[in-house]
N, C-alpha and C positions, 0 to 999 in steps of 0.2 A: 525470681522468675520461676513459673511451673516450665517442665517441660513436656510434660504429658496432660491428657486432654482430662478436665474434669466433666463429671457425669452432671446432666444436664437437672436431673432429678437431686445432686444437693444441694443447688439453690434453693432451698426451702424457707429460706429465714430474708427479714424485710428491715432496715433500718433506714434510719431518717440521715440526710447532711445537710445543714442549713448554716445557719449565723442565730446571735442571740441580742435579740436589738432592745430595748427601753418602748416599752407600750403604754398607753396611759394607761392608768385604772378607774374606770367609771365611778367607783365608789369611794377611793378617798383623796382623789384629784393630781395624785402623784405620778409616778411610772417605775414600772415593775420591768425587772428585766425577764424575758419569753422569747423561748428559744422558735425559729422560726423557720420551718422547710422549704429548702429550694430544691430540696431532690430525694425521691424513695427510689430505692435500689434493693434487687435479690442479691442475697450473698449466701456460700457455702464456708462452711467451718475452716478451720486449715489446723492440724494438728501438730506441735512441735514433737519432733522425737524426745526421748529422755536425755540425751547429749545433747540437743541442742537447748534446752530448759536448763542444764548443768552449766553450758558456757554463760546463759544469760545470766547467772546470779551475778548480784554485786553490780551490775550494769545498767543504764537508766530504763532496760528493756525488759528487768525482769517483772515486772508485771504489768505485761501487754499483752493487748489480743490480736489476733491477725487472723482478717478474711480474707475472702477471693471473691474480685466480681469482676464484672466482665471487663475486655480492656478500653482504657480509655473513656470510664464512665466517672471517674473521681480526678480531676484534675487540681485543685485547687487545697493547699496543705492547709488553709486559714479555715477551711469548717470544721463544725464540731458533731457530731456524730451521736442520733439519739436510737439507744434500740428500742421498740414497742414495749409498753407496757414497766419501761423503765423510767427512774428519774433523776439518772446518773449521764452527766454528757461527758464525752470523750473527747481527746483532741488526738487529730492526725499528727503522727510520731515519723511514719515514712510512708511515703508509696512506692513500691517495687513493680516497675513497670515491666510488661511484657517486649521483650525484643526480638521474640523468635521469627517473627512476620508470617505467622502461620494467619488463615483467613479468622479463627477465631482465637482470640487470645485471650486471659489473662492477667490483674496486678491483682498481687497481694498488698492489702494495708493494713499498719498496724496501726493498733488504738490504743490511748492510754488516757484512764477516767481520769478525771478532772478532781483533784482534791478541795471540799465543800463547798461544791456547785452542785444543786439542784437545778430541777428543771422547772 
């Protein structure tokens, strides 16, 4: 949970959270699996301190990323998370929901790529 208000200006960054379903392929009659958006979101970076990167070794945490986007925009731990101009998808690892009950809030999630899954 933040407890201070993040600046409106570092939402700068846009990713995708969809599902990845089996498409057909017009060309060789098969189905490809393509990953598919149900939802683009702003997000702001979130940076770990140096002690909190030291606890995470050794833990299924230590190589994750964690944004912040507004509260209650990401409910659902089963999507998978594309960023632009990537073609690495990520899976939702946790959502740290905001509880302060301030008018705007807040969750942090963390993401952790997908080992040899392409998009």
């Amino acid at each position: 949970m933040i407890t201070t208000q993040v600046a409106v200006n570092r939402f700068n960054h846009k990713i995708y959270f969809g599902t990845v379903k089996s498409v057909a392929n017009d060309y060789s009659g098969g189905y490809d699996q393509q990953f598919v958006t149900q939802l683009t979101l702003r997000y702001a970076t979130y940076q770990r301190t140096q002690t909190q990167q030291y606890a995470l070794l050794g833990t299924e945490l230590e190589d994750t990323t964690v944004i912040v986007v507004r509260r209650g925009m990401v409910t659902d731990k089963s999507l998978t998370a594309v960023f632009p101009g990537s073609t690495s998808q990520y899976d939702i690892v946790t959502i740290s929901r905001d509880a302060a009950g301030l008018p705007v809030g807040y969750d942090l999630i963390t993401l952790k790529q997908q080992k040899g899954v392409k998009r």
